[in-house]
N, C-alpha and C positions, 0 to 999 in steps of 0.2 A: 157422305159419299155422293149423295144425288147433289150438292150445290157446286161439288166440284165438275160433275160430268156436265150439267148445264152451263158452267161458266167456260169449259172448253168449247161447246159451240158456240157461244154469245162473240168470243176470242175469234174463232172460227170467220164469223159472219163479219164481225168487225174487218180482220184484216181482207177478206174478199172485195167488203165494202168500198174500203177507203183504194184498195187496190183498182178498182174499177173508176173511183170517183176521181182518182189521177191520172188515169190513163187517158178518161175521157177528154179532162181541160187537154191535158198535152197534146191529144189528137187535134181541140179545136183550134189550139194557139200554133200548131204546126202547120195546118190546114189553113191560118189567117197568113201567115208569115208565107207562105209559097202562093198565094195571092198574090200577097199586096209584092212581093219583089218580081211576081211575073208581070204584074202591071208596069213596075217603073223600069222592069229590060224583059222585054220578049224574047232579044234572041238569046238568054241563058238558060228561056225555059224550061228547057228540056234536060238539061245537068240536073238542075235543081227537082226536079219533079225523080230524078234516080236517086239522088240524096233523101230526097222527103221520102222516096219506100224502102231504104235501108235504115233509118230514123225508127220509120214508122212501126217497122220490124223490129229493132230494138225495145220500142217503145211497147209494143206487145207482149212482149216477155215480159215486163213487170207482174200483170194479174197474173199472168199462169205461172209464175215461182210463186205468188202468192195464196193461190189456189193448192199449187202441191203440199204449202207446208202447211195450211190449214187441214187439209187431208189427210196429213202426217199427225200433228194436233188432235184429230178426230180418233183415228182408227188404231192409233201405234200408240200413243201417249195416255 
């Protein structure tokens, strides 16, 4: 019983991990790409930078479903 309750956290920490660890890239490769296309048109800057925080917001939900079902994982399972 104790190797199953520690390999639910190790599951746990995993998927928070890798949750976090792809949120991140997608943040910087989002954050490059709304650069580099504000450089080559300024004046759609401002479209594109409402799109990059509707994105950006999508792109945050990933950890926190991540989060909740590792907590689900933990405390329920």
């Amino acid at each position: 019983m104790e190797v199953a309750e520690s390999l639910k956290f190790i599951a746990a920490a995993i998927m928070i991990g890798f949750g976090s660890v792809g949120t991140a890239l997608g943040f910087g490769i989002l954050g490059g790409k709304l650069l580099e296309s504000s450089a080559r048109q300024p004046e759609i800057a401002p479209m594109l930078q409402a799109k990059m925080f509707l994105i950006a917001g999508l792109l945050d939900a990933v950890p926190m479903i991540g989060v909740g079902i590792a907590m689900y994982l933990i405390f329920a399972a």
